[in-house]
Backbone of each chain as ProteinMPNN parsed JSONL, in Angstrom:
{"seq_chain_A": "XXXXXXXXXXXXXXXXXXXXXXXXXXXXXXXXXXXXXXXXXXXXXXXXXXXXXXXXXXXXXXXXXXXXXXXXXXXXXXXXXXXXXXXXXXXXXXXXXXXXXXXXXXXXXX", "coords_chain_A": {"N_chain_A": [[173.149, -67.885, -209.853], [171.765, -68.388, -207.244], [173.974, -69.911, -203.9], [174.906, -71.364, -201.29], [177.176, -71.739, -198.497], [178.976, -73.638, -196.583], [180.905, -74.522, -192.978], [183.735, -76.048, -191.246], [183.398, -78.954, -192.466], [183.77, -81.123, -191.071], [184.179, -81.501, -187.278], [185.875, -81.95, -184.496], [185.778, -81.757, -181.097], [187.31, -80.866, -178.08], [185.549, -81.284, -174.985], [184.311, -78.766, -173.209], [185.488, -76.923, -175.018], [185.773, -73.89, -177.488], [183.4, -73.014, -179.898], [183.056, -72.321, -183.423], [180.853, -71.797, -185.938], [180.609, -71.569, -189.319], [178.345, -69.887, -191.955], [177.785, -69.126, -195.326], [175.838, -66.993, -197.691], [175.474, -66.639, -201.322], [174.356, -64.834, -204.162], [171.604, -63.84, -203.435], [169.787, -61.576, -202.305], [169.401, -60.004, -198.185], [168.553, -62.899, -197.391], [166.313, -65.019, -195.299], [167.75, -66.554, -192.449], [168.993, -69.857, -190.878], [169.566, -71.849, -188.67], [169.798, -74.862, -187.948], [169.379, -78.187, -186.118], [170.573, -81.717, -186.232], [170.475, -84.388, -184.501], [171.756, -87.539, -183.199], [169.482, -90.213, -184.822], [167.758, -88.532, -184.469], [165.164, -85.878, -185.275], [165.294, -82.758, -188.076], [166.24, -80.099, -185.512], [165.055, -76.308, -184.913], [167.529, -74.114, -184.208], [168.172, -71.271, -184.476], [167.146, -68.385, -186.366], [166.755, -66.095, -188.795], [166.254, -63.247, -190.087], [167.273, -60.401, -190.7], [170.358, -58.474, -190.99], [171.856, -58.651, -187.994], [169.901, -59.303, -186.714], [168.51, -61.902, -184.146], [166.76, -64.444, -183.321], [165.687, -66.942, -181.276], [165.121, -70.289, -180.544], [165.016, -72.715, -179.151], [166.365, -72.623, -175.41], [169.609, -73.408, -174.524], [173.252, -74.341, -174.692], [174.397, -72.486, -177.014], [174.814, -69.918, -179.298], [174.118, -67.178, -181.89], [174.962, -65.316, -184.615], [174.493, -62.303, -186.753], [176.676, -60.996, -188.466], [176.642, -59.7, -191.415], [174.439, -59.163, -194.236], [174.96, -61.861, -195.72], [176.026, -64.038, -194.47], [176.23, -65.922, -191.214], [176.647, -67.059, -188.377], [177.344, -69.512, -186.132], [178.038, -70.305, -182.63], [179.915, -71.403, -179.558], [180.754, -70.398, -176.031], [181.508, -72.9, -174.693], [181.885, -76.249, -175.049], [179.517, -78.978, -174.931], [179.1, -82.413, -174.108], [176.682, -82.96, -175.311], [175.927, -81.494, -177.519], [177.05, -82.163, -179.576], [176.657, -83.32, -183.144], [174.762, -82.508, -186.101], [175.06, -80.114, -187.788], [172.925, -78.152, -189.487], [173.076, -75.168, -191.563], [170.352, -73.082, -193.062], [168.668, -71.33, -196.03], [166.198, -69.369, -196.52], [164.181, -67.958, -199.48], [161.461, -67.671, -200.071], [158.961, -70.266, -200.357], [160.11, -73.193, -199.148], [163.392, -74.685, -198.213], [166.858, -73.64, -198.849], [169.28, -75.832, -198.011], [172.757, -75.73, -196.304], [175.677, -77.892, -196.664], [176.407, -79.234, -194.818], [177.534, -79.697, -191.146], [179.448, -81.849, -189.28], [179.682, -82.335, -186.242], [181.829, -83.534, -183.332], [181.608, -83.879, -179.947], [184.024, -84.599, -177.58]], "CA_chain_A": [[172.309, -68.751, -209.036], [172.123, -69.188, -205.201], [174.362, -70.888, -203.207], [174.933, -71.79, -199.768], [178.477, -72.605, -198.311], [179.127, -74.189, -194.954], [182.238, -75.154, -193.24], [184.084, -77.06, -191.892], [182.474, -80.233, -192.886], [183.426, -82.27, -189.944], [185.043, -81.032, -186.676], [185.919, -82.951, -183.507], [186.061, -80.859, -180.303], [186.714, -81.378, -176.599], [184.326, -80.49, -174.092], [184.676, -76.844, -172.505], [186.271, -76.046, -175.728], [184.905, -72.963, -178.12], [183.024, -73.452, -181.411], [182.283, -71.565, -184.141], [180.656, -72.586, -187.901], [180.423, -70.232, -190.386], [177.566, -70.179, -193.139], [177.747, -67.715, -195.875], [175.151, -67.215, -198.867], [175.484, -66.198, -202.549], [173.426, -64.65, -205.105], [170.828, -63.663, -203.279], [169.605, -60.175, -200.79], [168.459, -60.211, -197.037], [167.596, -64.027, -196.988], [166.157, -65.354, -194.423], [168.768, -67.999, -192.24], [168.433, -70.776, -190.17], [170.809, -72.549, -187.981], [169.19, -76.477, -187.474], [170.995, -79.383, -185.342], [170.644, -83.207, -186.35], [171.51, -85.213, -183.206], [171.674, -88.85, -183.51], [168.153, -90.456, -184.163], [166.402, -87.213, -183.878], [164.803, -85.052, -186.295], [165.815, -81.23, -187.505], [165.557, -79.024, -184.548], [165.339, -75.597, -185.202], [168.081, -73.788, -183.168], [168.345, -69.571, -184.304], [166.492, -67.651, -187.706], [167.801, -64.481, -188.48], [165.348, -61.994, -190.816], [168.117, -59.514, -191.29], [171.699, -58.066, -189.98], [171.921, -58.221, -185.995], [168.895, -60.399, -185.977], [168.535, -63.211, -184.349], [165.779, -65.114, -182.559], [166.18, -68.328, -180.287], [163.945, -71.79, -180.564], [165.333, -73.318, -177.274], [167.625, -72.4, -174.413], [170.575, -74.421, -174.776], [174.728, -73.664, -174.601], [174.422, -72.002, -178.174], [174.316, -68.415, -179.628], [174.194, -67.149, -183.486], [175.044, -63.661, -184.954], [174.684, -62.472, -188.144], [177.186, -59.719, -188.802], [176.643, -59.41, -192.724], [173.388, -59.627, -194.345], [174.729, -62.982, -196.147], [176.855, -64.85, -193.066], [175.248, -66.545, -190.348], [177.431, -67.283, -187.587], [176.727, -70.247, -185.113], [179.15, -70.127, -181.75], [179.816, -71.642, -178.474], [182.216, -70.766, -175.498], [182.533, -74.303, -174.032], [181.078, -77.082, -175.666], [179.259, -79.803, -173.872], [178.792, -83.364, -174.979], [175.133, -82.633, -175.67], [176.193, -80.186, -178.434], [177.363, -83.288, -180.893], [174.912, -83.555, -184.178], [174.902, -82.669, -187.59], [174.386, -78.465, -188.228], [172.714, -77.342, -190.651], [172.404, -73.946, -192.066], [169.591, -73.071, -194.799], [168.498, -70.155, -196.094], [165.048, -69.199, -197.637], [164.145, -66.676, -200.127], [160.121, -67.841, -200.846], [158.297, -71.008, -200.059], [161.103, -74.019, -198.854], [164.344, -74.381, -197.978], [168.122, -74.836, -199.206], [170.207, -76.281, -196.614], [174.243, -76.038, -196.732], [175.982, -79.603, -196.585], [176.641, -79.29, -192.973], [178.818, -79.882, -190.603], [179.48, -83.014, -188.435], [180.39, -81.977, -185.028], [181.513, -84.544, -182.402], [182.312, -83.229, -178.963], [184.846, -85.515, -176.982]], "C_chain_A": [[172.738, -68.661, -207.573], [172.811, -70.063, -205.045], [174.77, -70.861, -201.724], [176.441, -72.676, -199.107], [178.552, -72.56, -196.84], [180.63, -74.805, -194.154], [183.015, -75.035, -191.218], [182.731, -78.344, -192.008], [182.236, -81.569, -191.461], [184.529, -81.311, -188.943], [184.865, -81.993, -185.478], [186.689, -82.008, -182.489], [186.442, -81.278, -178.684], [186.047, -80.653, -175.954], [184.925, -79.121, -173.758], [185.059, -76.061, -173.784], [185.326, -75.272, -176.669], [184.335, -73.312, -179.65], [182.653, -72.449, -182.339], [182.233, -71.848, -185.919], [180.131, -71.434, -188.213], [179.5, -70.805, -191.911], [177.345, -68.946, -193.779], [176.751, -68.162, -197.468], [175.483, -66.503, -199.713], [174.701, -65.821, -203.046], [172.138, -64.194, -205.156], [170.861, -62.174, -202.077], [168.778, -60.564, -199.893], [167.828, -61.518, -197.367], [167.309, -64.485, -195.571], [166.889, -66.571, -193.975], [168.218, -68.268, -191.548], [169.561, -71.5, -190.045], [169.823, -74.521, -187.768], [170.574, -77.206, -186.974], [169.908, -80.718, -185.818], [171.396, -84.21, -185.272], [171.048, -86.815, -184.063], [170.513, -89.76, -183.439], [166.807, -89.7, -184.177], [166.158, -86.613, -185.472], [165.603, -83.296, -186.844], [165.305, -80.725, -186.443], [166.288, -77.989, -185.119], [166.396, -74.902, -183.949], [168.053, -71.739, -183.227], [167.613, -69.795, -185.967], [166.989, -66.293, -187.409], [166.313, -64.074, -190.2], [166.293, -60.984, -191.147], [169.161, -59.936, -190.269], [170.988, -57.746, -188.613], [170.431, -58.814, -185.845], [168.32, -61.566, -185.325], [167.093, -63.652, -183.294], [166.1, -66.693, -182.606], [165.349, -69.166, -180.436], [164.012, -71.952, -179.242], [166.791, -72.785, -177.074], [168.611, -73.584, -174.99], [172.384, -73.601, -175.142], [175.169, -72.944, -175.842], [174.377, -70.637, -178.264], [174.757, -68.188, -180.847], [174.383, -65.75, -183.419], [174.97, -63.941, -186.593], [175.59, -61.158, -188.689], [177.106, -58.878, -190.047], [175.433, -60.063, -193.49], [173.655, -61.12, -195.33], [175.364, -64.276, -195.52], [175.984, -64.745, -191.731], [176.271, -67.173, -189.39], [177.053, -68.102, -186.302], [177.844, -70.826, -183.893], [178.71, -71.078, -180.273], [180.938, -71.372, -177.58], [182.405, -71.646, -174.655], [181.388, -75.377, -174.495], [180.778, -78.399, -174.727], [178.808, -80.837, -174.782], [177.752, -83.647, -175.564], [175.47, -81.977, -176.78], [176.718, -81.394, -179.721], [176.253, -83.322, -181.817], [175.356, -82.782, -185.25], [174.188, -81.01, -187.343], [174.116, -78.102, -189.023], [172.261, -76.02, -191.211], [171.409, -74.144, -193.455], [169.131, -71.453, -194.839], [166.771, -69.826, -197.109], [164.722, -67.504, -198.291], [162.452, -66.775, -200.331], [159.731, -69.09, -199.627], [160.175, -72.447, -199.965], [162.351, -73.701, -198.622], [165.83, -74.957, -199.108], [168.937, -74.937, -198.638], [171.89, -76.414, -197.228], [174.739, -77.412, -196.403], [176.355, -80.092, -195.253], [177.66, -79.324, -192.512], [178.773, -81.124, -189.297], [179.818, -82.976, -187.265], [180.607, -83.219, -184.068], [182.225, -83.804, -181.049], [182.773, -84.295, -178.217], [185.253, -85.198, -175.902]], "O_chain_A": [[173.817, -68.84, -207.008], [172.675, -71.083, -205.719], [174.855, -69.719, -201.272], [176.686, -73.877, -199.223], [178.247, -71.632, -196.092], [181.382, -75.521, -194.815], [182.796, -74.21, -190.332], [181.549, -78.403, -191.669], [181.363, -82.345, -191.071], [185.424, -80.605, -189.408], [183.89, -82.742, -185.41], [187.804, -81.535, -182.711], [185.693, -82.098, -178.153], [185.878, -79.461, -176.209], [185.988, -78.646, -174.157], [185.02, -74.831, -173.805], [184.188, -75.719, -176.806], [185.057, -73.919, -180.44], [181.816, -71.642, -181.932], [183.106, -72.019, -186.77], [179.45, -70.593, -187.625], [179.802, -71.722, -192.674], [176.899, -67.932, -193.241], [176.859, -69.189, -198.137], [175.928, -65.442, -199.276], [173.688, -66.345, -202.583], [171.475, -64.054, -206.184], [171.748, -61.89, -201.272], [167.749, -61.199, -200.123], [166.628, -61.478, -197.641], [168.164, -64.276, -194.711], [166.873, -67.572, -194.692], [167.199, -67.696, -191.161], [170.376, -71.779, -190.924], [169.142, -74.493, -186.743], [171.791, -77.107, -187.126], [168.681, -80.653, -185.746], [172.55, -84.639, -185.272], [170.354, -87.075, -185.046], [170.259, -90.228, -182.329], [165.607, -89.932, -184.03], [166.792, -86.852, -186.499], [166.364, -82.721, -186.066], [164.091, -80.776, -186.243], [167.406, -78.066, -185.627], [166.09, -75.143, -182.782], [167.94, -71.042, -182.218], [167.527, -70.846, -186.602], [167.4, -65.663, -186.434], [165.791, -64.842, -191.008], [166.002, -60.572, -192.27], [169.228, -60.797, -189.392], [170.066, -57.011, -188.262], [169.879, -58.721, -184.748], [167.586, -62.262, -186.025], [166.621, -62.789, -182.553], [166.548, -67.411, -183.499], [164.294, -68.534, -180.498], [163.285, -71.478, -178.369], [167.773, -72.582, -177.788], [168.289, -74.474, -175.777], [172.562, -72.531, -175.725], [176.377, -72.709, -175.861], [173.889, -70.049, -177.299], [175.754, -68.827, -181.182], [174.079, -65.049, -182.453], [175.172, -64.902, -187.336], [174.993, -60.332, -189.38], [177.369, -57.676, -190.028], [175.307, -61.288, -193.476], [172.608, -61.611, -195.75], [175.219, -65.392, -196.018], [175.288, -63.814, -191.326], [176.826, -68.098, -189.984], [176.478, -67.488, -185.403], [178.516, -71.803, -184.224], [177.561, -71.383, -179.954], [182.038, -71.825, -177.897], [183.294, -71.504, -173.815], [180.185, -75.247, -174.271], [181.607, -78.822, -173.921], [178.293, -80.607, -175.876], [177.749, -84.575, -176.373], [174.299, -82.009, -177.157], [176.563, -81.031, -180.887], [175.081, -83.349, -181.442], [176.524, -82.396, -185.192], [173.085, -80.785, -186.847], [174.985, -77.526, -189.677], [171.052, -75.813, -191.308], [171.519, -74.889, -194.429], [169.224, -70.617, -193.941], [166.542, -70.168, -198.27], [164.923, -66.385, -197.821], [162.042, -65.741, -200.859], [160.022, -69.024, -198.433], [161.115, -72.356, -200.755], [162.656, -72.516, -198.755], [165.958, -75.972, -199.792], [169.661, -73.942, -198.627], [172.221, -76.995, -198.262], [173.946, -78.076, -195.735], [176.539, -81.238, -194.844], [178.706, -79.073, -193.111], [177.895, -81.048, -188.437], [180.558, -83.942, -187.081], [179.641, -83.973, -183.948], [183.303, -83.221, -181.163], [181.903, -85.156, -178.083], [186.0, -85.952, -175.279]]}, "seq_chain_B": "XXXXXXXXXXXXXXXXXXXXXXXXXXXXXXXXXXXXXXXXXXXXXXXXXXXXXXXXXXXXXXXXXXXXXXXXXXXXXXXXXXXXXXXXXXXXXXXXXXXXXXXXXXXX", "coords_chain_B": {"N_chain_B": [[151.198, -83.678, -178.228], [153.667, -84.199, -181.169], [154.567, -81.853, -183.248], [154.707, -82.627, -186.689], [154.611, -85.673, -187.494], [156.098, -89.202, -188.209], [155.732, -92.292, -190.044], [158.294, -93.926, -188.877], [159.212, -96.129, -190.536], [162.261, -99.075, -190.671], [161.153, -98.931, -194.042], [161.25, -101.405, -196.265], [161.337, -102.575, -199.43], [160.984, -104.357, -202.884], [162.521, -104.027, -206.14], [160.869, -101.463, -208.267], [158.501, -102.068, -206.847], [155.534, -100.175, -205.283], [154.911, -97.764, -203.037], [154.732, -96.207, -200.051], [153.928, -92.721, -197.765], [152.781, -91.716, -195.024], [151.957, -88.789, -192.892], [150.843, -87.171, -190.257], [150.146, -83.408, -189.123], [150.343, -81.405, -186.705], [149.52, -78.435, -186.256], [146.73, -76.365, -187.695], [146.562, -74.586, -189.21], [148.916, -74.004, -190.382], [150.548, -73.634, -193.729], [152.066, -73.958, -195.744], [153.874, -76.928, -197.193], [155.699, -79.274, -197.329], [157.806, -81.996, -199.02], [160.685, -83.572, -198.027], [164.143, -85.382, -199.182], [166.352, -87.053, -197.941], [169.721, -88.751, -197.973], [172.524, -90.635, -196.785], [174.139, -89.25, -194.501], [173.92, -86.619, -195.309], [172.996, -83.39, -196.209], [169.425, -82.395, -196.003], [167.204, -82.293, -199.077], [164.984, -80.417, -201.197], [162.325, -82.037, -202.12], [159.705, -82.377, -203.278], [157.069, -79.636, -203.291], [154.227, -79.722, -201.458], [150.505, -79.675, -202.506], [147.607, -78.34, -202.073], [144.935, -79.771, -204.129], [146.77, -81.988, -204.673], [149.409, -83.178, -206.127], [152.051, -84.246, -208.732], [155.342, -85.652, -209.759], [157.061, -86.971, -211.963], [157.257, -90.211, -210.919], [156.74, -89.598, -208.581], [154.423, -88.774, -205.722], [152.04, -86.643, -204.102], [149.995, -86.055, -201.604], [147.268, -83.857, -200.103], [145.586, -83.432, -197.036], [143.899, -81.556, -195.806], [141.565, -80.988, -193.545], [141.81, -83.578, -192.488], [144.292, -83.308, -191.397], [146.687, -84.018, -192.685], [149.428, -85.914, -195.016], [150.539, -87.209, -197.955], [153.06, -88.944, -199.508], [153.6, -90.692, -202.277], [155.569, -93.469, -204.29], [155.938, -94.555, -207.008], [157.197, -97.786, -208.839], [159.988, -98.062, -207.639], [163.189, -96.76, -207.414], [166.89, -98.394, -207.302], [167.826, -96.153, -206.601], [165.891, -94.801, -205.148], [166.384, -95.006, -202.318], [166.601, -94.072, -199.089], [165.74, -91.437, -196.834], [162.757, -90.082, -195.935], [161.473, -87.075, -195.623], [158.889, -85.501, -194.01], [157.689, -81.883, -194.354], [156.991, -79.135, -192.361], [154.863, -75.948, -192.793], [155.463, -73.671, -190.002], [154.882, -71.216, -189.639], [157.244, -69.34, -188.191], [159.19, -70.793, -188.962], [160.221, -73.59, -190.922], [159.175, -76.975, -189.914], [160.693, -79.796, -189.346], [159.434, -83.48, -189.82], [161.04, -86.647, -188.306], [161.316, -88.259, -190.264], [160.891, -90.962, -192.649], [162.54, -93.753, -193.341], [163.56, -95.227, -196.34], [164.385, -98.379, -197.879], [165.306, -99.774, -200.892], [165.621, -102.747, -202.615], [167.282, -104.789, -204.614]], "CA_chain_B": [[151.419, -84.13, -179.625], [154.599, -83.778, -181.877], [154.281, -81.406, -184.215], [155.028, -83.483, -187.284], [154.505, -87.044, -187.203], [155.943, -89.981, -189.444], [156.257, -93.652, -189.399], [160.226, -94.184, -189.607], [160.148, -97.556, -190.674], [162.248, -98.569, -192.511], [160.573, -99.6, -195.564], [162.124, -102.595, -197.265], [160.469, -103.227, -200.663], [162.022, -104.196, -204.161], [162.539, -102.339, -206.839], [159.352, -101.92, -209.035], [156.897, -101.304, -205.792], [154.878, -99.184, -205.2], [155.515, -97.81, -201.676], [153.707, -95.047, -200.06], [154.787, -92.697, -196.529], [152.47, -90.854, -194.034], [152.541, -87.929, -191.983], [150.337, -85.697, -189.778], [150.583, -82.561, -188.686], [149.189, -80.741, -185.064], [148.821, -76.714, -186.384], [145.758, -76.771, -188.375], [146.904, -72.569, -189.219], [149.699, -74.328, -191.904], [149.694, -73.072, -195.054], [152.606, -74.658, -196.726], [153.898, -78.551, -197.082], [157.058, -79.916, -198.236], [158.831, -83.728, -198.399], [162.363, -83.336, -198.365], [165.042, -86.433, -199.317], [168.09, -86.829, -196.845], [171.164, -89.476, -198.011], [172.945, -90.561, -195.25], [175.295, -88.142, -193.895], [173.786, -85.964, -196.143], [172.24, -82.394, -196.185], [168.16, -82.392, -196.788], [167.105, -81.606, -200.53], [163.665, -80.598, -201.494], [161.487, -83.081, -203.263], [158.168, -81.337, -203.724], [156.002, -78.982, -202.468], [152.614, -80.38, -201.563], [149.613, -78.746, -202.621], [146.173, -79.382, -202.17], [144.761, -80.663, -205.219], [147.526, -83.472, -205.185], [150.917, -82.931, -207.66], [152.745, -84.996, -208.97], [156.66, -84.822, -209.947], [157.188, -88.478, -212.569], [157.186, -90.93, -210.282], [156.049, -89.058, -207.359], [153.127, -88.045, -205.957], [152.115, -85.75, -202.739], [148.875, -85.047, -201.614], [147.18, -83.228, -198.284], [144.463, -83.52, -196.22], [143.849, -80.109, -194.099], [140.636, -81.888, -192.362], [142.566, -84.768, -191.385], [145.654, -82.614, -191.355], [147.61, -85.549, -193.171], [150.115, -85.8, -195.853], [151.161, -88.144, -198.03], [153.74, -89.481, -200.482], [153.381, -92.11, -203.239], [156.58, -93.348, -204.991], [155.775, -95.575, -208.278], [158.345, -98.192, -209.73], [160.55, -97.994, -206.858], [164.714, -97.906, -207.582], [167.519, -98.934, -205.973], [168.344, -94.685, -205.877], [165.185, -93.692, -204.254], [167.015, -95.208, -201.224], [166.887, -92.071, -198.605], [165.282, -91.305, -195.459], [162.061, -88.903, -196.393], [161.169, -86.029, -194.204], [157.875, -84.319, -193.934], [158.095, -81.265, -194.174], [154.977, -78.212, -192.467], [155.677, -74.19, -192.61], [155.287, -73.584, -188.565], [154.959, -69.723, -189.207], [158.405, -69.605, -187.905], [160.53, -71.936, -189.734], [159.803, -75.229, -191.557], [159.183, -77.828, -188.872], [160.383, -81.468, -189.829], [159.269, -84.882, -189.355], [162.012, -87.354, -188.242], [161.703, -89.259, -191.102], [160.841, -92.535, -192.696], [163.644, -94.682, -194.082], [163.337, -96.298, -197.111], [165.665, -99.119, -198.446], [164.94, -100.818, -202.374], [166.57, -104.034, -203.238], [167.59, -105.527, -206.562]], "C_chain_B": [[152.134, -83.636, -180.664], [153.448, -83.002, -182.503], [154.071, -81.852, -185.787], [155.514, -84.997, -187.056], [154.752, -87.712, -188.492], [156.221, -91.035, -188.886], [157.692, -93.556, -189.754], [160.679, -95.13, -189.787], [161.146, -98.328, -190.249], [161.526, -99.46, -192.916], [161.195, -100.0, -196.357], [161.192, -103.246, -198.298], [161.659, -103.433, -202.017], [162.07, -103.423, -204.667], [161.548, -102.562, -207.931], [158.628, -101.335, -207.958], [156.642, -100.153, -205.821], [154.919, -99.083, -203.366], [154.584, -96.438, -201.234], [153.894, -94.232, -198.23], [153.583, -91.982, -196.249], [152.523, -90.117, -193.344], [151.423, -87.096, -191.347], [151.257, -84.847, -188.77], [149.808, -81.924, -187.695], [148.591, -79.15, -185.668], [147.841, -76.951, -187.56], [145.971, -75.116, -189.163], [148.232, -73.6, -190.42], [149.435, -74.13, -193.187], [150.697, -74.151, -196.137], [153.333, -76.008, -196.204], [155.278, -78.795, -198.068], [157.279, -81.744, -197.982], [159.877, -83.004, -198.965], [162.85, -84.851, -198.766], [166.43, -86.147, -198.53], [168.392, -88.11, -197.222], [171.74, -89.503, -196.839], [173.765, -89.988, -195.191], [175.134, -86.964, -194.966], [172.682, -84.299, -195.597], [170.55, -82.657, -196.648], [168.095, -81.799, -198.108], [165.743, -81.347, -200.799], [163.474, -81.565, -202.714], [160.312, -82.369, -204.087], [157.649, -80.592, -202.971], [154.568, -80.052, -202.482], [151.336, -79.369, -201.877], [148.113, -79.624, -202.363], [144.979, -79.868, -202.55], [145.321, -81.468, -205.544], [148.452, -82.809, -206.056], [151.667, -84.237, -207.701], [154.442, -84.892, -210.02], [157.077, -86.42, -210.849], [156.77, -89.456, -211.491], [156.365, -91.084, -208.696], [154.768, -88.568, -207.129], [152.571, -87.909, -204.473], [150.474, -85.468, -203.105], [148.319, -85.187, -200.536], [146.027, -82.866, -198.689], [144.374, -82.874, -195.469], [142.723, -80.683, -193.998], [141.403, -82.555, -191.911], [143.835, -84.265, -191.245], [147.013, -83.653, -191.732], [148.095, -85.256, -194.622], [150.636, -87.108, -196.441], [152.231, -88.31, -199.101], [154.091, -90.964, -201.045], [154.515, -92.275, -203.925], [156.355, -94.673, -205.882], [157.476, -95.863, -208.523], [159.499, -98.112, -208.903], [162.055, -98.081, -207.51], [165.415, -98.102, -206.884], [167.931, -97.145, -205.519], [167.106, -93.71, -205.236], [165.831, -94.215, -202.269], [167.229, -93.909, -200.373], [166.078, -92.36, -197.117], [163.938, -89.656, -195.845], [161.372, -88.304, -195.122], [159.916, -84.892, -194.93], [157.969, -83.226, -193.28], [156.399, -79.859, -193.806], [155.778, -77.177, -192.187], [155.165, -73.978, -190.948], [155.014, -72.041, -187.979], [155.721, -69.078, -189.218], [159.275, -69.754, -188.688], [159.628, -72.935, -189.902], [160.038, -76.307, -190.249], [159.35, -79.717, -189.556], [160.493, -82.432, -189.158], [161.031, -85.466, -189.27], [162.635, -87.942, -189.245], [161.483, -90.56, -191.357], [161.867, -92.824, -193.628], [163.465, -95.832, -195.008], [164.446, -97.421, -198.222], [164.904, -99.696, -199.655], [165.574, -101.617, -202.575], [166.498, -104.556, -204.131], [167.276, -107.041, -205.915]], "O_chain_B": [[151.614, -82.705, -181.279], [152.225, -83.138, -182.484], [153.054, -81.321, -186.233], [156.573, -85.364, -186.547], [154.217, -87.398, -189.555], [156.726, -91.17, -187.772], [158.128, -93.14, -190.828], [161.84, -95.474, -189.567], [161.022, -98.397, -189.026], [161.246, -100.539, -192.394], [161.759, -99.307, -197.204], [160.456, -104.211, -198.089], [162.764, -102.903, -202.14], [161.851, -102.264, -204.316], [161.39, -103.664, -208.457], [158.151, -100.206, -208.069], [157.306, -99.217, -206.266], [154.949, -100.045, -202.599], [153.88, -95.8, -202.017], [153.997, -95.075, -197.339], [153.124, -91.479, -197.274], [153.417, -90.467, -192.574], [151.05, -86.182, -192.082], [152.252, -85.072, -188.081], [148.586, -81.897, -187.839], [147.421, -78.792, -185.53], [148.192, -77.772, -188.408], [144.942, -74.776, -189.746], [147.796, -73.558, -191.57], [148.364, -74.366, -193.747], [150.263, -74.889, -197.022], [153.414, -76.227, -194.996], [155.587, -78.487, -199.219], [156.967, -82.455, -197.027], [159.997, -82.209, -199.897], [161.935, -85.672, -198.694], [167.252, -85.233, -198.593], [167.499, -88.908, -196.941], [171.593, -88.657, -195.957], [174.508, -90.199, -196.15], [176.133, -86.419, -195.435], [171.81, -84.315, -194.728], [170.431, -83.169, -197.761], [168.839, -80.852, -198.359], [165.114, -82.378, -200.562], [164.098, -81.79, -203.751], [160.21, -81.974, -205.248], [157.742, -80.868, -201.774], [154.131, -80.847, -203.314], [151.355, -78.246, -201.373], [147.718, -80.789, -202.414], [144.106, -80.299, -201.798], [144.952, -82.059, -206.559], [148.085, -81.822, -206.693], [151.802, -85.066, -206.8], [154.543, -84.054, -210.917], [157.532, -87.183, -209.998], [155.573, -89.326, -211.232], [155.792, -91.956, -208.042], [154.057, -88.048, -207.989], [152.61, -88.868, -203.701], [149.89, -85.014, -204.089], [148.499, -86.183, -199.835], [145.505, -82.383, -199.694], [144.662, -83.207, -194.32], [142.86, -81.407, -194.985], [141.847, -82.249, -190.804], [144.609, -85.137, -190.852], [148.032, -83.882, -191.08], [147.438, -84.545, -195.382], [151.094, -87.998, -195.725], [152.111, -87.307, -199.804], [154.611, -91.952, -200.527], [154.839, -91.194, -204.416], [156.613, -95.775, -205.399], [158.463, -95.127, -208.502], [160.437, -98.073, -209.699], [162.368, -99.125, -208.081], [165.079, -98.106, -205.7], [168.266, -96.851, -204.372], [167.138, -92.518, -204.932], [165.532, -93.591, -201.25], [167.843, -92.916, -200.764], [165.948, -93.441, -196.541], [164.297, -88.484, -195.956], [160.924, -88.792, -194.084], [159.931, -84.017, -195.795], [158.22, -83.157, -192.077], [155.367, -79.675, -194.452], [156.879, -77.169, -191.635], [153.99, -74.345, -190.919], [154.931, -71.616, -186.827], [155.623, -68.088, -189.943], [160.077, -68.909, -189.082], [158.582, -73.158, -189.292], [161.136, -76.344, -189.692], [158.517, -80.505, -190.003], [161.239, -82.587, -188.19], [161.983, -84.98, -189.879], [163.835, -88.182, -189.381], [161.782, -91.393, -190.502], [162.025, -92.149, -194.646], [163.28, -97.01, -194.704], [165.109, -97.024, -199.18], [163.781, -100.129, -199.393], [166.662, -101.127, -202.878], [165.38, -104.864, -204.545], [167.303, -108.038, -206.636]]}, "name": "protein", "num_of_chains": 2, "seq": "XXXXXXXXXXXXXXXXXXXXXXXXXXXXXXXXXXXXXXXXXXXXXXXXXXXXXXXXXXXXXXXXXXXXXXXXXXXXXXXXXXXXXXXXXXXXXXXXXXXXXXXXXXXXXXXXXXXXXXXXXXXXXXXXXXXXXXXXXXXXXXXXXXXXXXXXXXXXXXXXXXXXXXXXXXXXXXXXXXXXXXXXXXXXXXXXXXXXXXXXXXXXXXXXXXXXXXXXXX"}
């Protein structure tokens, strides 16, 4: 079966400093990823989708950037984090019609 | 005009009601329809797909309006574990585009 692992679960950063969450999938070939942010209040926003290796495409500008080096890792980075950047990340991954989202990660930037 | 629209309550009913959530959507070009369930501090989970002849999943029940570009979800018998925050969910072409969310609390 598919699965979807995400990590860490919660991290707590200071500003300027670098980020990087790692989402890796199971069980499945070439799925399609998806980076989402959960700010406080707000809805998902989409932030990167990836279609294959070395693909990525952008939603909105913003201090972010994604890679995907391995068609089942999804890589979501920053080199200086700004207090705007706090919110709930979620990777998902689709193979068909819906999504399945990894358990996230809690970011707070300080 | 958002893309996905919901009321976000919350919705405070007992347990037993019958309760019922709203949502439109702006791209009239959508083909597919989801509600999700989000727990707090929790990852989204799919609930159902929507289709449009109406479905229904026990208790549940989804059904869309491409004229009025509207969605809905019906939840019979209410318990205290449908407690959640439900998110409409529209395919955007793209990526799945979701509603904020309405918040629904059940009380014993």
């Amino acid at each position: 079966s598919q699965t979807i692992h995400q990590w860490p679960a919660t991290l707590v950063q200071p500003v300027g400093s670098p980020l990087s969450l790692e989402c890796t999938v199971e069980g499945t070939s070439n799925p399609n990823l998806y980076w989402y942010r959960q700010a406080a209040g707000r809805g998902l926003q989409l932030l990167f989708y990836s279609v294959g290796i070395g693909q990525i495409s952008s939603e909105v500008p913003q201090n972010l950037s994604a890679s995907r080096p391995q068609d089942r890792q999804f890589i979501l980075s920053s080199k200086k984090l700004l207090l705007s950047d706090s919110g709930f990340y979620l990777c998902a991954w689709s193979a068909g019609s819906g999504y399945t989202f990894g358990s996230g990660t809690r970011l707070t930037v300080v | 005009r958002k893309e996905v629209e919901q009321d976000p309550g919350p919705f405070n009913v007992p347990e037993g009601a019958t309760v019922a959530f709203n949502c439109t959507y702006s791209n009239s070009a959508s083909q597919s329809f989801f509600w999700y369930r989000q727990d707090c501090r929790k990852e989204p989970k799919l609930l159902m797909s929507v289709y449009s002849s109406g479905n229904e999943d026990g208790r549940f029940t989804a059904q869309l309006n491409r004229a009025s570009q509207y969605i809905s979800l019906l939840i019979r018998d209410s318990k205290l574990s449908d407690s959640a925050t439900y998110l409409c969910v529209v395919n955007g072409g793209t990526a799945l585009i979701f509603g904020k969310g309405t918040t629904l609390s059940v009380s014993s």
